[in-house]
N, C-alpha and C positions, 0 to 999 in steps of 0.2 A: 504493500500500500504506500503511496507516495504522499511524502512530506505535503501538509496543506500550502498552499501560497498564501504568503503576507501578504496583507493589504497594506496601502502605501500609507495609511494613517500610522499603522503598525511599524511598518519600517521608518518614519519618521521617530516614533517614538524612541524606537528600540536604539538607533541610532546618537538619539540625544542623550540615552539612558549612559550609551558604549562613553560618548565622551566625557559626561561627568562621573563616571567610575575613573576615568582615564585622569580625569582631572581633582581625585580624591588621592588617587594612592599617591599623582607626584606634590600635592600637599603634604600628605604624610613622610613621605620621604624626604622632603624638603627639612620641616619639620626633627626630621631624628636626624639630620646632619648638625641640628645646632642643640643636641642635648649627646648623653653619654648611661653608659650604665642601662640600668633598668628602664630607665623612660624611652632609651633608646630602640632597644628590643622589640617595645608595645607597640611602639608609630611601624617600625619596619612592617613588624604580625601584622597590624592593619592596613598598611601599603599593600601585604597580601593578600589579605581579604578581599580587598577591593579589586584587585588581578582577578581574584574567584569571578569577581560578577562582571568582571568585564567579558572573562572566556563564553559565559552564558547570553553575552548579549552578541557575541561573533559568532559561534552555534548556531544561534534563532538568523543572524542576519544572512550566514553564508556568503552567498557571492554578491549580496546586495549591501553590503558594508559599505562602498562607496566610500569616497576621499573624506577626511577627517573636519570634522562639524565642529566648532566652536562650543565649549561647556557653556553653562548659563553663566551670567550676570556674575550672580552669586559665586560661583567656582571660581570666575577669574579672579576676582576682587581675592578669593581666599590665597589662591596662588601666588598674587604679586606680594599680600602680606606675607606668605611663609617663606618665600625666596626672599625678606629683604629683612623680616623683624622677627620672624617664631615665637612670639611673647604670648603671656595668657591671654591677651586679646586675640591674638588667632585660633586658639585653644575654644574659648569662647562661641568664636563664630562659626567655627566646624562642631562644635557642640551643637549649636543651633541649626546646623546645615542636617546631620546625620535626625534630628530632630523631626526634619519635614521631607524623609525618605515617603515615598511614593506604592514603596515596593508593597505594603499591607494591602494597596486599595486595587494592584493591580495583579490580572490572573496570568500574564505573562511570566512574573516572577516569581522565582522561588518558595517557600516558606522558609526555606533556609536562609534564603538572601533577607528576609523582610526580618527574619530572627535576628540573623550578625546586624542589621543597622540599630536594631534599638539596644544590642548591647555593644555595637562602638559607640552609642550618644554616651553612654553609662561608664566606659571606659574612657573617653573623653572628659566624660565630668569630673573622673578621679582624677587626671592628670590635670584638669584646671582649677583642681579645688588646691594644689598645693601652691601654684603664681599666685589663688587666691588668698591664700592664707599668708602669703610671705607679704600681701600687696595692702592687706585688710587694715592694719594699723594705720602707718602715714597716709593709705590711700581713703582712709572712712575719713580720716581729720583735713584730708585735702577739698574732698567732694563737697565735706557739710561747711569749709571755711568759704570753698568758693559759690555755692549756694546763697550762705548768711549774706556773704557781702554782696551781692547780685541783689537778693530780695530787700536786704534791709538797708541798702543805702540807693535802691531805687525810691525804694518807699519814702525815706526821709527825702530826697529831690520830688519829686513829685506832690509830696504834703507839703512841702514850703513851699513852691510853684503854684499849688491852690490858692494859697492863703494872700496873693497875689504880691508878696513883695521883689525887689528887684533880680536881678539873673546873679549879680555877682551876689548876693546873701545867700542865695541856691545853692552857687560855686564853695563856698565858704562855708555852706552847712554841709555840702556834700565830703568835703575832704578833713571834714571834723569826726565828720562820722566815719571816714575811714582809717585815720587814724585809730580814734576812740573803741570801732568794732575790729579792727589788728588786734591790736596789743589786747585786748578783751580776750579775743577768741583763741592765742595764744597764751597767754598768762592761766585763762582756766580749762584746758587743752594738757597743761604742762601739771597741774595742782592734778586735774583727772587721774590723767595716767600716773605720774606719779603714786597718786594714793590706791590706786588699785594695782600695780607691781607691787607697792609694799605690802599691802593684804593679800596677794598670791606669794609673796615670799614668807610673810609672816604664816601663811596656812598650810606651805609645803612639805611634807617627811623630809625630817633630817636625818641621819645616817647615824644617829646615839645606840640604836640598836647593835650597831656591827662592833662596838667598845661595849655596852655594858650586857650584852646580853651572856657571854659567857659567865659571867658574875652568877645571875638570877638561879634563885630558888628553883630547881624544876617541878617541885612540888606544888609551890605556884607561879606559876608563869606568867607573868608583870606582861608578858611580849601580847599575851591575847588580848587584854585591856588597849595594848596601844592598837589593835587590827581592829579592834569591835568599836575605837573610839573614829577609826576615819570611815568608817560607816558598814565593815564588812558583818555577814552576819558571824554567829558562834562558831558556826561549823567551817568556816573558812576561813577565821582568824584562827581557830584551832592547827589550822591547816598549815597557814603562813608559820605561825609560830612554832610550828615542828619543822616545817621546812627549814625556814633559818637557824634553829638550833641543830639542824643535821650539817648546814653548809658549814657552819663553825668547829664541828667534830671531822670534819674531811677535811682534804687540802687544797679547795678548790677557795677561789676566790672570790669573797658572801658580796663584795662590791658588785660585782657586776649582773646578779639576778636584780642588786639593792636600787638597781639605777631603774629599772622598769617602772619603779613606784615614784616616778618623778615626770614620768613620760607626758603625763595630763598637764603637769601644773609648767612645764617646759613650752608643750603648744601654746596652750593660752597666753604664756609672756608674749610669745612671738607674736602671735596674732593680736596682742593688744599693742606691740612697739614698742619704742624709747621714748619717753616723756620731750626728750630734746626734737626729737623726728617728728613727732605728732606734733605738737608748739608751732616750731620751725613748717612746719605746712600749713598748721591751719593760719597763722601768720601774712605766711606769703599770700596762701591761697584766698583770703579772706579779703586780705589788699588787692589783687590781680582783679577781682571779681567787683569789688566795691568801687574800683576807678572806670570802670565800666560804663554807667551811667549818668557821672560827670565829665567823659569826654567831650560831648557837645560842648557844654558852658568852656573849660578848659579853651577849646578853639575858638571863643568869639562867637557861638549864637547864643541867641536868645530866646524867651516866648517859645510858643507854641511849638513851632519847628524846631527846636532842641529837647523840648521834651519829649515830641513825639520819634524823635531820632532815638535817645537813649530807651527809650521803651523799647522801640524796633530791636535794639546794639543787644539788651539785657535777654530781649525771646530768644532770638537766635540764639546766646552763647545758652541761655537756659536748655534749649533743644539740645545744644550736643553735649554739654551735661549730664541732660537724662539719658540721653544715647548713650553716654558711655558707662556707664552704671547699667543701663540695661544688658548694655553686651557682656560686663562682667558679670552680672548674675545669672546669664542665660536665659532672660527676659527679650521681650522684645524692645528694640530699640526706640522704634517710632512711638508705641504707648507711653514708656518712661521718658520719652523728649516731650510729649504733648503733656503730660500728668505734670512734672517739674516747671511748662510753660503757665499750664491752668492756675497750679499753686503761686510761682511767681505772680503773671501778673493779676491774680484777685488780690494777693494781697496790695500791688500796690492800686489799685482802683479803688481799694477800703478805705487807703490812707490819703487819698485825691478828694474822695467825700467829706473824708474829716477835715481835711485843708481849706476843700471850701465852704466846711459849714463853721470852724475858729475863726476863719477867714472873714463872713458875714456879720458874725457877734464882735468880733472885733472893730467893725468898722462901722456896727450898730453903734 
């Protein structure tokens, strides 16, 4: 019985399918030429994967494969990132690519194939949960410094702009305020973190066990109280505390099981930063973002047309703010640029109301 013939919507498709398979693995390979180790291995295995569905889509094509078809949109943009940057951001958006895989809803493919892509999103996401983690500190205190000063020194421009006094009082309230929300947003940025490192340090297992546990009574073992105190139940403090009394009777060395019980409170430093790092961004970030919508004034306009300019200056940077946030959490980009535009500007429209309603009782 002979093979059916594709119809040309078919070989269209299948064709597009051939080039973004083609156009995932040399992402991925891309990809593992700028990591090492283990990360590296996982991108090559899915550069393989992806060869799997490519051979499935030259099968179905045969001799109608035809000269090589441009990947979508989306693949190119992912290719030029990972040939030039490999960063969680590409991680990111090949998260979000294996995400909106096709292959579930079509009967030309596999079950196999529509399996491996929902678990490369999954193995994707493990490999950008760790950029994540390393980016999550200085990058949480960058987003929200550069957010504040965007929202809350539009808002103060715009509420003195109500209240109708002149451009350069604008000017002058605008860059008080950026000062003033800097060094704010730095100073308690830096107290933050600060005081939550010293409460992950002050709550972390010290190492007193591996010095005075040979001492203790076996009769009563002080060591169960210390496993039942960080939250284990009896039977598994029982457990730890025979373990480490066995690694102390052998000649093995009790530091290094002793380092696992540190492994939690190790992440969380990391992923909370350096008090100087977080500061120092929300700092910057806060300023970068707050100069923003006093550039108009800054240049010489005035009225209507420079506020309606720094509004316009503040959407925009608002959008790829939320964009970029969106693409690190594996959200979508365009809803978190429109969500951060809605929040920006209502609030400052709230504060345009209030300006012109002090505005009114003041000149009442």
């Amino acid at each position: 019985m002979s093979e059916p013939i594709p119809t040309p919507a078919q070989i269209k498709r299948w064709r597009q399918y051939l080039a973004d398979e083609r156009a995932e693995a040399a992402v991925y390979r891309d990809l593992a030429k700028r990591r090492d180790g283990e990360e590296k291995l996982i991108l090559l295995a899915l550069a393989t994967a992806e060869g799997r569905h490519e051979k499935h889509w030259l099968d179905l094509l045969g001799e109608h494969v035809g000269p090589p078809r441009r990947s979508s949109n989306r693949n190119q943009v992912l290719g030029f990132l990972a040939r030039r940057f490999g960063s969680v951001f590409v991680l990111a958006l090949a998260q979000r690519s294996e995400s909106r895989s096709p292959y579930a809803s079509d009967a030309d493919a596999t079950d196999a194939m529509a399996a491996d892509e929902s678990i490369h999103e999954e193995v994707i996401r493990g490999l950008s949960a760790r950029g994540r983690t390393r980016l999550s500190g200085s990058f949480r205190a960058a987003v929200f410094g550069a957010n504040d000063g965007l929202v809350s020194n539009l808002s103060l421009v715009v509420g003195m702009a109500a209240t109708g006094v002149g451009s350069q009082v604008v000017l002058f309230s605008g860059i008080a305020g950026l000062l003033a929300g800097a060094l704010s947003m730095g100073a308690g940025e830096f107290v933050s973190v600060r005081s939550q490192r010293e409460m992950l340090d002050a709550s972390a297992p010290t190492q007193i066990t591996l010095t005075a546990a040979s001492s203790l009574d076996l009769e009563n073992n002080e060591l169960v109280l210390v496993y039942l105190a960080r939250g284990m139940t009896r039977e598994a403090a029982e457990h730890r505390a025979a373990e480490r009394l066995s690694e102390l009777a052998c000649d093995c060395d009790p530091s290094l099981s002793a380092s696992t019980e540190n492994v939690e409170s190790a992440q969380e430093l990391q992923t909370l930063g350096t008090a100087w790092g977080a500061a120092s961004s929300s700092f910057c970030f806060f300023a970068s973002g707050a100069v923003i919508p006093i550039l108009p004034f800054v240049f010489g306009m005035t009225g209507f047309g420079a506020l309606a300019l720094a509004c316009a200056l503040v959407g925009l940077t608002l959008l790829g703010t939320g964009a970029i946030v969106g693409l690190l959490s594996g959200a979508s980009p365009l809803w978190r640029g429109i969500r951060q535009l809605a929040i920006g500007m209502g609030a400052a429209a709230a504060t345009y109301l209030l300006g012109i309603l002090f505005g009114g009782l003041v000149g009442a």
